[in-house]
N, C-alpha and C positions, 0 to 999 in steps of 0.2 A: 497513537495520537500524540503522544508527550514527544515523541523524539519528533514527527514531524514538526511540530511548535518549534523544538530544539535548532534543527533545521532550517526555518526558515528564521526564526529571530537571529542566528547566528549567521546565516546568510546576508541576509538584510543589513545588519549591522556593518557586516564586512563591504558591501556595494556602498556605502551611506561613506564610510573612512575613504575608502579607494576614491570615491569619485568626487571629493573634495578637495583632492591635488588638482584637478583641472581647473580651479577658480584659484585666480591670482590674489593675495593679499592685500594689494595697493589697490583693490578694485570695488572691493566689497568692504563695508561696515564691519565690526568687530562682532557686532552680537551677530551676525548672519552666523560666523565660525564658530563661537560658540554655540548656540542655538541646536544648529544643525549635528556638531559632537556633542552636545545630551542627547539626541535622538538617538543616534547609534549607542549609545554611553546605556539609554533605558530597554533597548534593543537586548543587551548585550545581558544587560540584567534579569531579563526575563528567563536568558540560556543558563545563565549562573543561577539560577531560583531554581530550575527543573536537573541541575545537571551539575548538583551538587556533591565536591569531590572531598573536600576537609582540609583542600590546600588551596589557598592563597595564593600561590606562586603560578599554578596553574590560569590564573584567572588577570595574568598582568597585561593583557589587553585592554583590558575594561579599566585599569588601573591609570597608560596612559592617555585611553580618552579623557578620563576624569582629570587630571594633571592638566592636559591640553585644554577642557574648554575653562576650566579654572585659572589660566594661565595667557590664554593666547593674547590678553590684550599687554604683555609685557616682552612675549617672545619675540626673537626675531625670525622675518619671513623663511628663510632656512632651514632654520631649527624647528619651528613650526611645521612642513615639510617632513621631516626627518622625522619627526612624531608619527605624524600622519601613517608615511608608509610605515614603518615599524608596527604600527598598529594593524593597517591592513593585513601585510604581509601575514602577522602572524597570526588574525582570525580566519585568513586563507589558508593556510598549513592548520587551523584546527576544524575547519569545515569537512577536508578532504580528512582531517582523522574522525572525526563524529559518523559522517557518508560512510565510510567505510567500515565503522563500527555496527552502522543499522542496515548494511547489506548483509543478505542473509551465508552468502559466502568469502566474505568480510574481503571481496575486492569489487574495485570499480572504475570502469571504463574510462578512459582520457575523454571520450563522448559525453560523457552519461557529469562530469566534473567539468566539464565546458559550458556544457549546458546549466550547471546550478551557479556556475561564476558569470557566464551572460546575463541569465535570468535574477542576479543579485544585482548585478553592475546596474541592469536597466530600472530596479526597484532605486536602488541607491542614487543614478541621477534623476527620476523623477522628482523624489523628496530635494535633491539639492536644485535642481532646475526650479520648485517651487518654493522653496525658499528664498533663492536668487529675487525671483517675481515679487515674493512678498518685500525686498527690502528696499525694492522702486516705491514703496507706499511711507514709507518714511524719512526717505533721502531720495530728492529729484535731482539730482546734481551728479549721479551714479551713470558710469559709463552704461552702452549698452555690451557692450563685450559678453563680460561674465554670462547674460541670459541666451546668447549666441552661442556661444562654446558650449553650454551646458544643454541647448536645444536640438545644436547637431551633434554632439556626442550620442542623444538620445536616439539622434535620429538615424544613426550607426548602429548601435546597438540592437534596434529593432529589426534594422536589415539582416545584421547576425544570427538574431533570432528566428531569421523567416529562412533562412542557410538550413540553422539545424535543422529546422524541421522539415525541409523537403528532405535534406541530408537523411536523417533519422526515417523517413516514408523509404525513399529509396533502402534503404540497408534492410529493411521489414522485407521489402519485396510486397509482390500484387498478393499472393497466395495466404501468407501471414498474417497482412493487413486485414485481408478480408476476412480470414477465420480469424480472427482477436474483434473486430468491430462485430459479425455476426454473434457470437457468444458473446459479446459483452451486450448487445440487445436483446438477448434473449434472457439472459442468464442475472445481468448486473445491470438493471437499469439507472441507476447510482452512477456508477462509473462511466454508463454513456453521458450522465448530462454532466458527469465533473469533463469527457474528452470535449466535450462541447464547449462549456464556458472557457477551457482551457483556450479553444482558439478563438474564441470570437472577444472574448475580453483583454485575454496577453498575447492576441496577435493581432486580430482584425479591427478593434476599439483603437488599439494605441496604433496602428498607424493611419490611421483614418486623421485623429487629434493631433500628433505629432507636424503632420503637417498645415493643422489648421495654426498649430502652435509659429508656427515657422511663419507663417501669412500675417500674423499680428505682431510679431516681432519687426519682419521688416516696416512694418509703418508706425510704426513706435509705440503700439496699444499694448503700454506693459500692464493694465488692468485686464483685461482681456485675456491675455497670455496667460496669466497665475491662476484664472479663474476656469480655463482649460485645462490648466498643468493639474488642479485637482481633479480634474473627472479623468484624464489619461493616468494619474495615479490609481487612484480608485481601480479602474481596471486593470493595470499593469497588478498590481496586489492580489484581486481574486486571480488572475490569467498565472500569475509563478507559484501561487497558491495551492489551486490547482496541478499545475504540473509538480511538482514537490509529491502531492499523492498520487500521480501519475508512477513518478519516479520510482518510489517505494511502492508501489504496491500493484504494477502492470508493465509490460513488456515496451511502453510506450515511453522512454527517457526523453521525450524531445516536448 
């Protein structure tokens, strides 16, 4: 149970950093930037709470979030940037070493690591897509860009999403599929409703929303939009949730 948390708050954090390179600077409010790196920033804190090493050094990820949102109203747009990835980067190189730490023959699939960086990416712009939404409620003068860029990134990501997992059916094969869904209904009735919420909440919810999200965008209903962005979050959450204990603990990585 602890490593998946580990897992997925280390993940999340890492989507939440990554996908806040695609909002421009000059576009967006200062608190939006900061705001959005405390989230990853307390993300990040929860992995370091459970996954405590005695060094410090190990943990300077989290160190330049902290820097960054304490800082971003003095940085320049570049350097800012330059945070940014550095940060992601390196919570991406300790995702793939924790993942492989909690497999149980301590490797793991360029598949199986696709799949947990999509399924972050898409947690990490939902949160910045809905924070986007929220900072139309404080400054009306706010381009629409940023909430476009941030609504078809998502809207990319989900199709990704819906790749792996025919991807991932195919490589099972008919024979496999069937004996792992059969014994999981017999045997783990658990695990059938987590394969279920799996898809119908982080596949079938968020693109359902994703393009109601896109229809309020174009006519300018940025209220509307942020007040979707929370229910396609909500499911994009339990839906990589989900598949996280998929991941670890079933033949199903997708």
């Amino acid at each position: 149970m602890i490593q998946m948390v580990n897992l997925f708050c280390l993940s999340f954090s890492m989507g939440i950093t990554l996908a806040m390179l695609l909002i421009k600077r000059d576009d967006m409010v200062v608190s939006f930037f900061r705001n959005t790196a405390l989230v990853a920033l307390g993300l990040y804190s929860v992995f370091m709470f459970f996954s405590w090493k005695g060094q410090m050094a190990f943990y300077w990820p989290g160190m330049i979030l902290l820097c960054y949102g304490a800082t971003i109203h003095l940085l320049l747009p570049l350097v800012s940037k330059v945070l940014l990835f550095t940060a992601g980067t390196s919570l991406l190189y300790q995702c793939y070493d924790l993942l492989s730490s909690i497999k149980t023959n301590g490797y793991i699939s360029y598949l199986e690591f696709t799949s947990i960086m999509v399924g972050a990416l898409m947690m990490g712009m939902s949160v910045v897509a809905m924070n986007v939404g929220h900072s139309y409620l404080s400054s009306i003068k706010l381009k629409m860009d940023p909430l476009k860029v941030s609504v078809g990134a998502l809207f990319v990501l989900i199709v990704l999403r819906w790749g792996l997992f025919f991807l991932g059916l195919y490589q099972l094969g008919v024979d496999q599929l069937m004996s792992a869904v059969h014994s999981m209904g017999i045997h783990d009735v658990t695990k059938t409703a987590i394969l279920l919420s799996r898809i119908l909440f982080g596949l079938v919810g968020p693109s359902v929303l994703v393009v109601l999200v896109w229809q309020t965008v174009k006519i300018g209903s940025t209220q509307s939009a942020t007040g979707i962005l929370y229910a396609l979050l909500s499911m994009v959450l339990i839906g990589e949730l989900c598949a996280d204990d998929l991941l670890l603990h079933s033949i199903f990585w997708f």
